[in-house]
N, C-alpha and C positions, 0 to 999 in steps of 0.2 A: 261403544262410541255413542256421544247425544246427538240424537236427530231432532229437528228441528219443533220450537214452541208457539203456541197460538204469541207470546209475549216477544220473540223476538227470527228474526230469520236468519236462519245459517246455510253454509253451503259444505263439504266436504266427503271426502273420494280416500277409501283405504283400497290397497292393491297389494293382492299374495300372488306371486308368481314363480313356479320351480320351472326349471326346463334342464332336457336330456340330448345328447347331441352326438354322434361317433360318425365317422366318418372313415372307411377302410377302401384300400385297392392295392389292384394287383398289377405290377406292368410286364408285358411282354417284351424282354429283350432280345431275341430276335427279328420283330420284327417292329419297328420305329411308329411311335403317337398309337401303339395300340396297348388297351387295359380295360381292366373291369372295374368298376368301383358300388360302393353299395353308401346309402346314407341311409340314418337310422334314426328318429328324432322322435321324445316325447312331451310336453307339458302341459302343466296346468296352472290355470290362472281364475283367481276370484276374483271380483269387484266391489265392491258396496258403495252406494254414492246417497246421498240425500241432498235434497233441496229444497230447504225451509220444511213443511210437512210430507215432500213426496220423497219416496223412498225405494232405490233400486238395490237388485241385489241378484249379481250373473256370476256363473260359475262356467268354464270351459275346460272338456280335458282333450286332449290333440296326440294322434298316433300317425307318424310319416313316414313312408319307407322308399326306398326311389334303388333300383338296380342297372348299371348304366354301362355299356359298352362302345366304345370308340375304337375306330380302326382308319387306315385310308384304303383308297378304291384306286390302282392307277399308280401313283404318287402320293408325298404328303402335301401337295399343293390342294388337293379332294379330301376330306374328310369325311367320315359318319359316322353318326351316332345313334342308339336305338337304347331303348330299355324300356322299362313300367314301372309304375309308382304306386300307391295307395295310400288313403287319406281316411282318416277317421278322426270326425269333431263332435264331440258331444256337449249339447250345449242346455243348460237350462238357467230362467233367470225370469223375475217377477219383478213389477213396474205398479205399485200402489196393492189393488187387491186383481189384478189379473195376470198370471202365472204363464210363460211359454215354454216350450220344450221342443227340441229338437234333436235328430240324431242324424248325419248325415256321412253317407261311403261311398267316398268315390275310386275304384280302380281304375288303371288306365295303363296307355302303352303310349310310346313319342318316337319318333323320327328325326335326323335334323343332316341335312347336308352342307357343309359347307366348304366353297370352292374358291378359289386362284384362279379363275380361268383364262384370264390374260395378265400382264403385267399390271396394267392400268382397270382390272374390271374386277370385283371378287362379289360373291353373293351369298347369303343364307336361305336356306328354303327348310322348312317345319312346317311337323302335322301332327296334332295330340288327337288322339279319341279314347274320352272317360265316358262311363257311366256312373251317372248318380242315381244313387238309391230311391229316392223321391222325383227324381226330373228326367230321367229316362238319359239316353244315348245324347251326346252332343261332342262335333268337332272345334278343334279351334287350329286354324293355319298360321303360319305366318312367314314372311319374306323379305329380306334385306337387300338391297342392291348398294353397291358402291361403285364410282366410277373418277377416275382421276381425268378430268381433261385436257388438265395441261398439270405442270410440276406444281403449279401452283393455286388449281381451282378442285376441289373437291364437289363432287355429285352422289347426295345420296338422297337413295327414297326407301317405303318400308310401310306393309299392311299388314293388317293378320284383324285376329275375332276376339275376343276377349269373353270370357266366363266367370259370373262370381254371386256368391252367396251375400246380401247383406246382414248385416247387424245392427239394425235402425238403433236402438238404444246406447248403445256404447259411441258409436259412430257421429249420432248429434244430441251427446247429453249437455251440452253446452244451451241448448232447445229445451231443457227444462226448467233451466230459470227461471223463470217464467208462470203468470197467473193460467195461460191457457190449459185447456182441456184435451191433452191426448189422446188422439184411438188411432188405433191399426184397424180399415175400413173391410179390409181382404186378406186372406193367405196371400204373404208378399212370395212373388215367385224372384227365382233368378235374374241377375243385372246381365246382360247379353246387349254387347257394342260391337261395331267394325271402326278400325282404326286406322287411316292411312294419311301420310305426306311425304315431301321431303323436304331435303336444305340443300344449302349449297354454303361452302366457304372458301372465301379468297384468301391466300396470305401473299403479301405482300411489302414492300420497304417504304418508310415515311422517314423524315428527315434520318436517312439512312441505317435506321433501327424497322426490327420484325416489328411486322403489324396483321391484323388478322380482319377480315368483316364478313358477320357471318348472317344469311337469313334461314329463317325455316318456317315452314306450313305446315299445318294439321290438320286433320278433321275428326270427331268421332260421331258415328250416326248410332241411335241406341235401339237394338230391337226392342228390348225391351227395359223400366229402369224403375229403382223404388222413388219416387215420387214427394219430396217432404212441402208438406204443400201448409203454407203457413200467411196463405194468403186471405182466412176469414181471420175478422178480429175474434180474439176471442180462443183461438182453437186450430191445433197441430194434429194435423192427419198425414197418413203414411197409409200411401195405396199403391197399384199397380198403374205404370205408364199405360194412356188410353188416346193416340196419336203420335203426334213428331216430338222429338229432342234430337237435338244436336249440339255441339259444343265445337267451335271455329278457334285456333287459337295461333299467331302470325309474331316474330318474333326480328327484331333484328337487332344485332349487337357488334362495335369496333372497341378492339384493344389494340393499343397501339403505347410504344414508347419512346415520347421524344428525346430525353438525353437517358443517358445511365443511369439503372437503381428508378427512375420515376415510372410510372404506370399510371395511363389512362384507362375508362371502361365505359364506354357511354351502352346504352338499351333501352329500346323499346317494343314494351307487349301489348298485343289488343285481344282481347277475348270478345266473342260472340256466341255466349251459352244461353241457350231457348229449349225449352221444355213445356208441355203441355201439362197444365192444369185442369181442375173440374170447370173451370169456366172460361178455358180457351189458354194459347199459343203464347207465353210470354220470356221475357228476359229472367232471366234467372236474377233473384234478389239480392240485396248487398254482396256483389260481386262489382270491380269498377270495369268496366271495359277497355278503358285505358292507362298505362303504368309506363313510368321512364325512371333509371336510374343513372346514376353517375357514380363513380367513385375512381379516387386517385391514391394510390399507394408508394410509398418513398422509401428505400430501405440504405441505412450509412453502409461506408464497406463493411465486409466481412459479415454485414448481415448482425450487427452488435444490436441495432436500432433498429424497428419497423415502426413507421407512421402508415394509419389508414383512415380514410373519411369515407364518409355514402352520404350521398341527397337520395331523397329516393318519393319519386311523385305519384299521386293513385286520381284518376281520375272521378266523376261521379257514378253512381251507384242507384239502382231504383228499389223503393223501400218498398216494404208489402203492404199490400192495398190498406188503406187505411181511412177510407172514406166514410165506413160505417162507423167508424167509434164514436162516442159521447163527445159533446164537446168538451 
């Protein structure tokens, strides 16, 4: 493959990917919603990317094993689940003339209860604890509630922890387009967030057709986050979170159908994502804060014909700092 000439600039992305997958269980028929099941998964995947003269080139192999038992407790209104997994990602890949490697194992074991406990009430409750080979011991929970309030208002909410490895390169190679000067500033550690909201949804009748309106809330706080900080001219750094991030994100949307076959969809989303930088507390860049869409769908009988439209609106967006560049 040609990479790129001092005479002209190119861009281009070749991708080899095999992957292995089996999937087996056992069910108990004596006794009802109980089995064992096993999952078994392997692949590998290469990259090669260039950009005008800079040149990546990442290789990953992936070994997934997951052993998993379910039963009820009681009834089958009570459910559990337990089992343990293991993960092995070997990863290596170079970026111009600096080379990284990485090998990372993580074992683990999981929990998961989930319950009926009244007509109108059910909930999920989970608890993983892995250890990473490099990052020591870490939990991650999590919790679902639902609640019907009436036949036709739904109530739900739901936290937990989140755990994850990045992959600055693959993840914003679209960030290499670009005349700046990449560096990784530090050993990037682990992304570590907490995640919690809810919603609620109405359904209800409008010009005597179902109709639905639904809100929801979010929030995620990061303990910790890889950082892609592209806020000097000039120059794309990737360090470790050193302060606040969070990310706000609020949500409401009606579907509704006033005659047969027609469909409405109106929505609207606001994001508020702020992260800290080398030199302070900001919005997160070309992100809009505010978005609304519409769309209306017509279908003839029997479904011969579908018509579909979208508007679909993005609000403004704050560019990275760009007060030092040339004129």
């Amino acid at each position: 493959r040609d990479f790129g000439t001092q005479q002209a600039y190119g861009f281009g992305i070749g991708t080899e990917q095999y992957e292995f997958f089996n999937k087996t269980g056992f069910i108990f028929k004596k006794r009802p919603g109980t089995s064992i099941g096993t999952m078994v998964s392997a692949r590998y995947h290469k990259q090669d990317m260039y950009f005008g003269l800079r040149k990546y080139e990442g290789e990953q192999r992936s070994v997934y094993g997951n052993l998993l038992y379910q039963t009820y407790l009681y009834n089958t209104n009570h459910t559990f689940k337990a089992g343990t997994s293991f993960i092995l990602d070997d990863y290596r890949e170079s970026f111009m003339d600096s080379a990284f490697k990485r090998t990372e194992a993580v074992p683990g074991i999981f929990v998961e209860y989930t319950g009926q406990v009244t007509p109108r009430f059910s909930l999920v409750a989970g608890m993983r604890g892995d250890r990473h080979n490099r990052w020591g011991a870490f939990g991650t929970p999590r919790l679902h509630l639902k609640y019907m309030a009436t036949d036709n208002i739904i109530l739900r909410a739901s936290g937990g922890r989140g755990f994850r490895t990045a992959n600055v390169f693959v993840e914003q190679f679209g960030l290499f387009a670009s005349s700046r000067k990449v560096t990784v500033t530090e050993t990037l550690k682990p992304e570590v967030a907490w995640n919690y909201g809810g919603s609620m949804t109405w359904n209800f009748k409008l010009f005597k057709n179902n109709a639905a309106w639904n809100v929801d809330f979010f929030r995620t706080d990061f303990v910790n986050q890889v950082v892609v900080d592209f806020e000097q001219p000039g120059a794309l750094l990737f360090y470790n979170l050193k302060g606040k991030s969070f990310a706000n994100s609020a949500q409401t949307d009606v579907n509704f159908t006033p005659v047969e076959r027609l469909d409405f969809r109106l929505s609207y989303k606001w994001y508020d994502v702020r992260l800290s930088y080398n030199d302070g507390l900001k919005q997160r860049p070309l992100q809009a804060q505010h978005r609304a869409l519409f769309n209306v769908a017509y279908a003839l009988p029997f479904d011969r014909w579908k018509f579909d439209a979208t508007a679909r609106w993005l609000g403004t967006s704050r560019i990275p700092l760009a007060s030092n560049n040339p004129a």
